[in-house]
C-alpha positions in Angstrom: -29.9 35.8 8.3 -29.6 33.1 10.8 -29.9 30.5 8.0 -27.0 31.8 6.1 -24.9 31.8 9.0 -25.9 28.0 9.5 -25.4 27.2 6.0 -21.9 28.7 6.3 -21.5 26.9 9.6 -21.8 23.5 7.5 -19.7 24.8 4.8 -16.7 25.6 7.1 -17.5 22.2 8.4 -16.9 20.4 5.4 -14.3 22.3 3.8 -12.4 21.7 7.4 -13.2 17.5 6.5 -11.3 17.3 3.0 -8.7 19.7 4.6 -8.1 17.2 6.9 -8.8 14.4 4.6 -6.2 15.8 2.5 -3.2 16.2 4.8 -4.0 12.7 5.8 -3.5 11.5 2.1 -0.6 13.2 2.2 0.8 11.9 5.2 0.0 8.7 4.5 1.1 8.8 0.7 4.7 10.9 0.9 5.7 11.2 4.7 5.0 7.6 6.1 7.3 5.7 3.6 10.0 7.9 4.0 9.9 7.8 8.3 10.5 4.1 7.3 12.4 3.8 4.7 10.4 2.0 2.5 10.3 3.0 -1.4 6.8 4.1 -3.6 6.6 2.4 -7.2 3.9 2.6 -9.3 2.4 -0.2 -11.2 4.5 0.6 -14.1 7.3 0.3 -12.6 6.5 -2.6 -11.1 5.6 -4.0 -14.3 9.1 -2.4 -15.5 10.9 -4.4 -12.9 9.0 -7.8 -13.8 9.9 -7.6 -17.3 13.3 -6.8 -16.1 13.7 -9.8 -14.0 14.8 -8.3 -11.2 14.7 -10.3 -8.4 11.8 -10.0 -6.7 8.9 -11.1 -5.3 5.2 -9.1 -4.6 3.1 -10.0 -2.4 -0.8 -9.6 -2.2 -2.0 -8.9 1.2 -5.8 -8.3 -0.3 -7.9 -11.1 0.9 -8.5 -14.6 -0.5 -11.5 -13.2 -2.4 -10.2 -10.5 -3.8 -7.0 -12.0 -4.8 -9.2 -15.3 -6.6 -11.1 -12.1 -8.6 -7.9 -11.1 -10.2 -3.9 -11.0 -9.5 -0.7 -10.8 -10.7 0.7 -13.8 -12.2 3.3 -15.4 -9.6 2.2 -12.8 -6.5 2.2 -14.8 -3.4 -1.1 -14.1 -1.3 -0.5 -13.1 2.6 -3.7 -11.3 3.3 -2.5 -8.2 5.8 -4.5 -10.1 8.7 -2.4 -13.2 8.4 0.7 -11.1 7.7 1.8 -11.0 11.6 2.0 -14.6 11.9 3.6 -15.1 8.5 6.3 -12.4 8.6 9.6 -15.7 9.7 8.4 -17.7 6.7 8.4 -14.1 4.9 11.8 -13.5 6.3 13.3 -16.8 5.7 12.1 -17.3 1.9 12.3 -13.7 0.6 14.9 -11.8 2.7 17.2 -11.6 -0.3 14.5 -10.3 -2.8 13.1 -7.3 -3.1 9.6 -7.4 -2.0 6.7 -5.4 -3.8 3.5 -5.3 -1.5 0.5 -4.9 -3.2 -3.4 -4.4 -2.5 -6.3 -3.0 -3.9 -5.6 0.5 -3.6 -2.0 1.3 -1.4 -3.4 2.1 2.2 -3.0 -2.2 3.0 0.0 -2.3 1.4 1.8 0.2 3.2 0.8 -0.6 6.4 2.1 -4.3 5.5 4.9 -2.7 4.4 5.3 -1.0 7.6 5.4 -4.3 9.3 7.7 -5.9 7.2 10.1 -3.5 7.4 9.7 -3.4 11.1 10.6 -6.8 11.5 14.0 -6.3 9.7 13.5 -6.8 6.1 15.4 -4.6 3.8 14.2 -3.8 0.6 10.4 -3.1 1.0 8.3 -1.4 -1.8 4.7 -0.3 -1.6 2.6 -0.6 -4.6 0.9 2.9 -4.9 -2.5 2.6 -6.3 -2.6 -1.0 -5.9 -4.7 -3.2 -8.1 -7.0 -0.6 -9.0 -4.3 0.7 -11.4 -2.6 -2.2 -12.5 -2.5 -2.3 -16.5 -3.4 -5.6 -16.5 
């Protein structure tokens, strides 16, 4: 009987971590960029808004690695480390754009996105999904 108990125990344990896995997806996904204003797109509609010409730029705050494995033709690399010391130049070259952040997966981008729009910049997008889904 005791071992039962235990096993449920672990169970309650672990359904309580994706639980609170979960709402922190959430938060992170859906209630950040809104408490900051700054807009989700998708890689489609980034890729929508490149074929467009809309003026833009995106930047890649993966690192110099992972941007060398693969990126998006004409993204300009600020890994999110550097992105604190780089945010005047950022400001004084791209102010007028619209400026799509980009990683491997969304959770580097919106914090740099967070930054960014901290510092002043308007018009601040987060790349949801990142690299991992760009079509190619």
């Amino acid at each position: 009987m005791g071992f039962i108990f235990m096993e449920s125990g672990i169970l309650q344990n672990v359904l309580l971590f994706i639980a609170i896995f979960v709402a922190v997806q959430m938060l992170k996904t859906f209630l950040l960029p809104k408490l900051f204003g700054i807009k989700n797109i998708s890689t489609a509609e980034l890729k929508n808004k490149m074929a467009s010409k809309e003026n833009l730029v995106i930047l890649d705050v993966r690192t110099a690695d992972e941007y060398r494995s693969g990126h998006i033709p004409g993204a300009v690399l600020v890994p999110l480390g550097d992105l604190s010391t780089q945010v005047p130049k950022i400001k004084k070259d791209y102010a007028d754009k619209n400026i799509c952040v980009i990683c491997h997966s969304g959770a580097r981008s919106l914090s740099a996105s967070i930054m960014l729009k901290k510092s002043g910049l308007k018009n601040i997008m987060n790349v949801r999904g990142g690299m991992a889904s760009w079509p190619g």
